[in-house]
VOKOLGU-17725 format. One record per residue: x, y, z of N, C-alpha, C, O in turn. Coordinates in steps of 0.2 Angstrom, whole numbers, plus 5000, padded with zeros to 4 digits. Last residue first. Layout:
BEGIN
XYZXYZXYZXYZ/...
END
This chain:
BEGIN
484255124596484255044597484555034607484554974609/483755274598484455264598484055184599483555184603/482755394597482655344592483355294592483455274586/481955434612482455424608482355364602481955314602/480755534620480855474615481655474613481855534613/480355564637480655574630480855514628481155474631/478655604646479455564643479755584638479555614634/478555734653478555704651479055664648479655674648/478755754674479155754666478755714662478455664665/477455714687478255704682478155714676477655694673/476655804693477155804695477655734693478055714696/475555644683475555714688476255704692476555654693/476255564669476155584677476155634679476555674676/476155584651476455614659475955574665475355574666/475555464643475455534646476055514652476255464656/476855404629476255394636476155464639476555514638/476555434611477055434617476755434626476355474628/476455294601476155354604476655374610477055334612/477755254591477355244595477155314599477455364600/478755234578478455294583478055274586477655274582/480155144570479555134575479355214578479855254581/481155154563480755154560480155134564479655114562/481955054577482355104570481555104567481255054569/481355084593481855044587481755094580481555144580/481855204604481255154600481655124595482255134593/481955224623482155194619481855174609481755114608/481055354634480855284629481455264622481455294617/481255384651481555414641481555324640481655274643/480555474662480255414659480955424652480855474648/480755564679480955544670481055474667481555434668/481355554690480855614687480855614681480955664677/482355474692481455474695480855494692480255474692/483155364681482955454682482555444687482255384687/483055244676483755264678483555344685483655364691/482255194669481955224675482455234678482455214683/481955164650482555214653482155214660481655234659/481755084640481255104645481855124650482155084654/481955034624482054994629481655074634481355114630/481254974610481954954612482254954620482554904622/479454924609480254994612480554934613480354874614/478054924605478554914602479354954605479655004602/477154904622477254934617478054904612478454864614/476954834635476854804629476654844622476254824617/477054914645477754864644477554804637477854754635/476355034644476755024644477354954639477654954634/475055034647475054974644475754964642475954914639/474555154655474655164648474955094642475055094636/474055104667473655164664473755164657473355164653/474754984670474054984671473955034666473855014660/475955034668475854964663475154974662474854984656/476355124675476355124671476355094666476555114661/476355024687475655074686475755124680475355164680/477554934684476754904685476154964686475554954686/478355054686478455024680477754974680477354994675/478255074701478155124694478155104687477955144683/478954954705478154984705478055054701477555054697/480154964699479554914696479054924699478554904696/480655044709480655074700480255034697479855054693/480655014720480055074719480055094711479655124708/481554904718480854884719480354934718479754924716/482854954715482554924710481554924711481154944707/483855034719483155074718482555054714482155084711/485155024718484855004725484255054725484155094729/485055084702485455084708485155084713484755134715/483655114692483955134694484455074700484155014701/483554994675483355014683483655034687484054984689/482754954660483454994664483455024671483255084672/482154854650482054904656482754934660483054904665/482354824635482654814641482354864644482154914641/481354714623481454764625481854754633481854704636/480854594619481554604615481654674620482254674620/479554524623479754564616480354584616480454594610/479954494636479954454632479954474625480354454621/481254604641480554584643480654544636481154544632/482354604655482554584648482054564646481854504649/483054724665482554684665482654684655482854724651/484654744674484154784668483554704670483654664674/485454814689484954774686484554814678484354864677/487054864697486154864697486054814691486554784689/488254794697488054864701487254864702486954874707/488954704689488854714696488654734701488654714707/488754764677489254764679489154764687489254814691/486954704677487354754673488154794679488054834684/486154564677486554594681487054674676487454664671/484554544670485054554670485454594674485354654675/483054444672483454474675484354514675484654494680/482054394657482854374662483054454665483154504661/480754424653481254344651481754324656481954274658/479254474658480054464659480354414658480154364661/477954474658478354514652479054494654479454524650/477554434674477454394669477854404662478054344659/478054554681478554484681478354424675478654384673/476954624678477754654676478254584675478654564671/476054584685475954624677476554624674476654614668/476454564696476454494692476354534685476554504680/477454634708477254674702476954604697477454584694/477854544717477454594720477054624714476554644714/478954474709478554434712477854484715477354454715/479854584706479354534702478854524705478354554704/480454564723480054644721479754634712479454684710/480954424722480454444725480054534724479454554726/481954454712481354424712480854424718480254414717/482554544720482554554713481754504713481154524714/483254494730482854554731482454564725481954604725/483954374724483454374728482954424730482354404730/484954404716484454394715484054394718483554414715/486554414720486054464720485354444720485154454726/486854304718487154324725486754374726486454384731/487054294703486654234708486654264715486354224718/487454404697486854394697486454324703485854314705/488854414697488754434702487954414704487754394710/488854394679489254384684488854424691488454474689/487354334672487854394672488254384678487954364683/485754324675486154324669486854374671486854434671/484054234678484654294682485054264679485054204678/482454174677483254184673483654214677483354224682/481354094687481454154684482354124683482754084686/481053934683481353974688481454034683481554034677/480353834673479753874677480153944681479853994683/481353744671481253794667480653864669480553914666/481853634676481853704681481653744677481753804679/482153544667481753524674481553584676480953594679/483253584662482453594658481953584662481453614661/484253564667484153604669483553634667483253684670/485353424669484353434669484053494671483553494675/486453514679486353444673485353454674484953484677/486953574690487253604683486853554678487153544672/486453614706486253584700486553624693486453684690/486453704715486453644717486453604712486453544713/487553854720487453814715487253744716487753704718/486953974730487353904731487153874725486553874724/486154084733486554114726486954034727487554034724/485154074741485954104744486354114740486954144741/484054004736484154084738484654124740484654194741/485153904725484553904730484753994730485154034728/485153884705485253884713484953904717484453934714/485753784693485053824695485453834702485953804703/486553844677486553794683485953814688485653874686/487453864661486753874666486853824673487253774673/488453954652488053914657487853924660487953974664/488654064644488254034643488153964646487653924644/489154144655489554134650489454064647489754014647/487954124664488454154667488954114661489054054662/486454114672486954114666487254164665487154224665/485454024683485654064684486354054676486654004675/483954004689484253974688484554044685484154094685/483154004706483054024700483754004694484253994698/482953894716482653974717482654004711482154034710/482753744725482953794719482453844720481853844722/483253734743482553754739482753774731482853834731/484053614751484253684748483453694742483353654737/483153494762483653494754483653584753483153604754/483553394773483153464771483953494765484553504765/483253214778483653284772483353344775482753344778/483653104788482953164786483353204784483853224787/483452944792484052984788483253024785482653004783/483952794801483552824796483852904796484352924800/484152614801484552664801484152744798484052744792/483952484812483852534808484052594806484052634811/484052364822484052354815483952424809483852414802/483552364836484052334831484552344827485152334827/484252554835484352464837483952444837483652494838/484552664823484152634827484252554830484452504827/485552794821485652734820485152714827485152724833/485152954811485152914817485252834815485052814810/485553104804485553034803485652994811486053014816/485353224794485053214801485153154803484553134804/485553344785485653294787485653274792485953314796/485553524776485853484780485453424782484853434781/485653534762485753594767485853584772486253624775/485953454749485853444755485853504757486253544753/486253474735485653494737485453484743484853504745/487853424735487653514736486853524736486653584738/488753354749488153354743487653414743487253444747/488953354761489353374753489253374749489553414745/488153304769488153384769488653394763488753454761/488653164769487753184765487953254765487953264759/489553174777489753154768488953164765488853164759/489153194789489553244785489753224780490253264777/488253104792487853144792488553214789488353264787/489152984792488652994786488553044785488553064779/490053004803490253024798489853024792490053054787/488653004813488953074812489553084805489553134801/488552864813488152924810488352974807488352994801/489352744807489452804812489052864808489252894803/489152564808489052634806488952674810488752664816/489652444816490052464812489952544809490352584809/488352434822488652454827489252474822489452534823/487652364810487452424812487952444816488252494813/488652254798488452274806488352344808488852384808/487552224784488152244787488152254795487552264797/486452204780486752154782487352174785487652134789/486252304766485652274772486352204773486652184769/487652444768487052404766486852344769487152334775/488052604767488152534770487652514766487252534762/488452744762489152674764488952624767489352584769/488052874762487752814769488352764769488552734774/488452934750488652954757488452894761488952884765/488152824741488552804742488952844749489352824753/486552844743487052774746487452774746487652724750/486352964740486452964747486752914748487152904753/486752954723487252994729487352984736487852974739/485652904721486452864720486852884726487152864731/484552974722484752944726485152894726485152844730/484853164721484853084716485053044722485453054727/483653274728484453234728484453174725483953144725/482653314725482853334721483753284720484153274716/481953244738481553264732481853304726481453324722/481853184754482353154747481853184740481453144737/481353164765481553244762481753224756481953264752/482153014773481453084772481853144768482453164768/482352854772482652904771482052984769481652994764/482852704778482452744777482852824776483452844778/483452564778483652614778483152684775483252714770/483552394788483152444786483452514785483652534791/484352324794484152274790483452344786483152334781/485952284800485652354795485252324793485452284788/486052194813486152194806485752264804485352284808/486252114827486252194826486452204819486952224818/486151954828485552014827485452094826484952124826/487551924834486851934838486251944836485751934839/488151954823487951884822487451884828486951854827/488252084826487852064820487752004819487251984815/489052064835488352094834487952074831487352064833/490152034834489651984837489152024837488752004842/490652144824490552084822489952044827489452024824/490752244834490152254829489952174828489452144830/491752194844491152184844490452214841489952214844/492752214833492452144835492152154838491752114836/492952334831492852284824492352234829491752234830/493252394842492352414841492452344834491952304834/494552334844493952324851493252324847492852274848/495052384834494952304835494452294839493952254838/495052524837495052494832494652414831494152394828/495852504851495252564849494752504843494352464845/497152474851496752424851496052444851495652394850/498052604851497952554847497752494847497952454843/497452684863497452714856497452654850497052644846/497552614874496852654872496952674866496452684863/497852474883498252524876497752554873497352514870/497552454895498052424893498252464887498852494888/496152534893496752554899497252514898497652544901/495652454884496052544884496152564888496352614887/495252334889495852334886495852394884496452394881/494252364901494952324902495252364898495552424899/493352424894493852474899494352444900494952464900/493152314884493152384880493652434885494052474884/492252244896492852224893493352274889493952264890/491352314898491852304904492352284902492952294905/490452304887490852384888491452374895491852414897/490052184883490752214881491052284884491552304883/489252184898489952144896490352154892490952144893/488352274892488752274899489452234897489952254895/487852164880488252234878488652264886489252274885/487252074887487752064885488252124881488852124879/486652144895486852094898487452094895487952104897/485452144884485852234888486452184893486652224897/485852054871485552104878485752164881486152204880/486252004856486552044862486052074866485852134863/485751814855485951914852486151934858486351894863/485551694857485351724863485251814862484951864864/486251624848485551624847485351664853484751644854/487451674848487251674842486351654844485951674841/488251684860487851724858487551734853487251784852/488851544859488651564863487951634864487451624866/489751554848489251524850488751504852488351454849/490451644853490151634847489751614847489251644846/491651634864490951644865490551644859489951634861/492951634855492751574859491951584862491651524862/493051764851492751704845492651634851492251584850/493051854863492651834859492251784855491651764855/494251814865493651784873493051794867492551754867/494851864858494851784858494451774862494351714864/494751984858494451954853494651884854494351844850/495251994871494552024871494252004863493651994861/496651984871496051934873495651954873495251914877/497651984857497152044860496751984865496551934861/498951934858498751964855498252024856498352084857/499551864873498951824870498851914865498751964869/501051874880500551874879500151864872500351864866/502651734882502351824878501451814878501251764876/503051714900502551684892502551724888502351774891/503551744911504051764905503751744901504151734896/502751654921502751744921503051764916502951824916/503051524920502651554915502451614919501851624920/504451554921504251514915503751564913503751614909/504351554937504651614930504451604924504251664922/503551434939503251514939503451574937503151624935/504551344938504151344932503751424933503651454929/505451384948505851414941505251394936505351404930/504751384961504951434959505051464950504951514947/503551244954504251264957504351344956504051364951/501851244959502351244953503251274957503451314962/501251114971501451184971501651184965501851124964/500950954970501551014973501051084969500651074964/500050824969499850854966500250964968499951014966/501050694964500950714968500750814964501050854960/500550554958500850584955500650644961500050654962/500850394968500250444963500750494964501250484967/501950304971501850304966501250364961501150384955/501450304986501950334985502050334975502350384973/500550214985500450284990500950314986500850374984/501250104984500750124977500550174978500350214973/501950064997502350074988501750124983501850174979/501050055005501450125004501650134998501650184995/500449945000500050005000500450065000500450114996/
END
C-alpha cells in the first residue's frame, strides 16, 4: 500500500523556476477578441442583451486601459462583428426629404448595406458626407437598434436658375449652386444672367413677384456690371433700373403698365434710371404714341437710339 501511495503523482505547488516560465509567456494578441470567438456560440442564438452589451463595455475598459489608442479599432471591429451575428444587422434604411437629391448619391454617402453590422455605422460620419452633397442643406441621421437606420434631408430650395458665359446651373436663395445637369426640369425658375447675378437675385425676384403684370413680360433678369439690374421683357425690350432702387422702379413700371399698357408697346427699351423721367428707347422706323405724363412727372422722351 505504501509502495502504490507513493507512486500517485503528487499534486505540489509549481516550482519557483516553472512560475518564471510561466510569468515570462509572451502574451495572447488581443484577449477580448479571443474571449470573443470562443463565446460565438454562445451568443448566436441568445443576440445581444443589455447583459450582453454590459459585458462588452467592461471588457472595452479592460483593454484601453491596457492600450487605448491601438486596440480602439479592434475592440469596436469585434464587437460589431458579434453583433451582427447577435441580430444587430442593418436590416432597414429609410430615408425623408429625398425630392431633388439623386438617390445614388445618398447610398454612396450612407456606405452601408442590408446586412452589414449596424454597430460598424457611424452616423455622424454619414451625416458629414450627405452635407457634401450640394442639394443637402443639412442631414440628420440616426442609428436605430435593432436593425435601423433612418436619415431626414432638408434639401436647399431651387430658386432660379442662373447664366453665366452661357451656362446654366439652378440655385437655391443663397445664390449656392445645386444643379448643373437637367436643367429643363427647372424651366418654370425665373432667369438671372451675368456675373454677380446669383448672389444678387433674391431681392430682385421677389419685388417681380409683388408686380405679376410685370413679372409675367419678363424673360431674364440682368445683372449690369455688378452694380444694378436691367429687365430683359419677352418682346425683346430692356428695362433699365435705377441703383439699389430696384423695387420702387418696378412699382412704377406696373402702374405704368396699368394706365398706359406700357410694357407691351414696340420699344427697344424703357430708361427708369431718372425718378423724374420716363426716356423711351424706339427701334429703328418705329413711333409709337408717346404715354401721358404723370401728375408731377416730366413728360417722357423718345429716343430713336436701338
Amino acid at each position: 500500500m505504501a509502495s502504490s501511495a507513493s507512486a500517485r503523482p503528487r499534486r505540489d505547488a509549481p516550482t519557483g523556476r516553472s512560475r518564471a516560465a510561466i510569468s515570462s509567456a509572451p502574451q495572447r494578441p488581443s484577449s477580448l477578441r479571443l474571449w470573443l470567438r470562443r463565446r460565438r456560440g454562445m451568443l448566436r442564438p441568445a443576440g445581444l442583451g443589455l447583459l450582453g452589451t454590459g459585458a462588452l463595455a467592461a471588457a472595452a475598459l479592460a483593454v484601453l486601459a491596457a492600450d487605448p489608442v491601438g486596440r480602439l479599432a479592434a475592440l469596436w471591429d469585434g464587437a460589431a462583428e458579434i453583433a451582427a451575428v447577435g441580430g444587430l444587422q442593418v436590416q432597414e434604411v429609410t430615408v425623408e426629404g429625398l425630392h431633388n437629391t439623386p438617390p445614388e448619391l445618398v447610398r454612396e454617402a450612407l456606405g452601408v448595406r442590408r446586412g452589414d453590422p449596424i454597430l460598424g455605422f457611424d452616423p455622424q460620419e454619414a451625416k458629414l458626407r450627405l452635407e457634401l452633397i450640394a442639394w443637402v442643406g443639412q442631414a440628420h441621421v440616426e442609428r436605430l437598434l435593432p436593425g435601423t437606420i433612418k436619415v431626414r434631408l432638408e434639401e436647399r430650395q431651387p430658386f432660379a436658375i442662373w447664366q453665366r458665359d452661357s451656362k446654366f446651373a439652378v440655385i437655391d436663395r443663397d445664390g449656392k449652386v445645386v444643379a448643373t445637369d437637367n436643367i429643363g426640369a427647372f424651366g418654370r425658375l425665373p432667369l438671372v444672367v451675368g456675373p454677380g447675378a446669383d448672389r444678387a437675385a433674391a431681392p430682385m425676384v421677389d419685388a417681380l413677384r409683388s408686380a405679376p403684370e410685370v413679372q409675367e413680360r419678363v424673360h431674364a433678369l440682368v445683372r449690369v456690371s455688378e452694380r444694378r439690374w436691367n429687365l430683359r421683357l419677352r418682346n425683346g425690350a430692356d428695362v433699365l433700373l435705377p441703383e439699389n432702387q430696384e423695387a420702387a422702379a418696378i412699382t412704377r413700371l406696373a402702374e405704368l403698365h396699368r394706365t398706359q399698357a406700357l410694357l407691351d408697346r414696340p420699344l427697344a427699351a424703357i430708361d427708369l434710371r431718372l425718378p423724374d423721367k420716363l426716356v423711351l428707347r424706339l427701334p429703328a422706323g418705329q413711333q409709337p404714341a408717346e404715354p401721358q405724363a404723370q401728375p408731377g412727372q416730366k413728360p417722357a422722351q423718345r429716343s430713336g437710339r436701338g
